[in-house]
C-alpha positions in Angstrom: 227.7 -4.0 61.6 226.7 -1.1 64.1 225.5 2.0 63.2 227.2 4.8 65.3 225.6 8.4 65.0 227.1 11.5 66.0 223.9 13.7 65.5 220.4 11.7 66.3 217.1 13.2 65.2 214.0 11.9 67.8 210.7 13.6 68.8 211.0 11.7 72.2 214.2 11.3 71.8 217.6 11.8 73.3 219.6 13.5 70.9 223.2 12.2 71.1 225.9 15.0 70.1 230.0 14.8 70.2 229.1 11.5 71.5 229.2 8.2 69.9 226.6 5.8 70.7 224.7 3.4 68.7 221.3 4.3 67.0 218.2 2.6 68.0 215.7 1.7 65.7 213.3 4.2 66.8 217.0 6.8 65.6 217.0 5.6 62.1 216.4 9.6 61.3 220.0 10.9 61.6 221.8 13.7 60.4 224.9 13.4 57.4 227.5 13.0 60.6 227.6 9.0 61.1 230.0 6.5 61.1 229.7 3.0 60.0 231.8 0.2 62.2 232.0 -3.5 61.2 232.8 -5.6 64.0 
């Protein structure tokens, strides 16, 4: 399954907002906006 977050938390990290794009393992912290797809 991937792991699509609307809102990523990261102290290096790019933030992704109103965009859909899959969490890294370094993105694990995200906010309550996320979406689970099964593929």
């Amino acid at each position: 399954y991937s792991l699509s977050c609307i809102h990523c938390i990261g102290a290096e990290g790019p933030s992704c907002s109103g965009t859909s794009q899959q969490c890294s393992s370094s993105d694990e912290v995200c906010l309550s906006s996320y979406t689970v797809t099964e593929m």
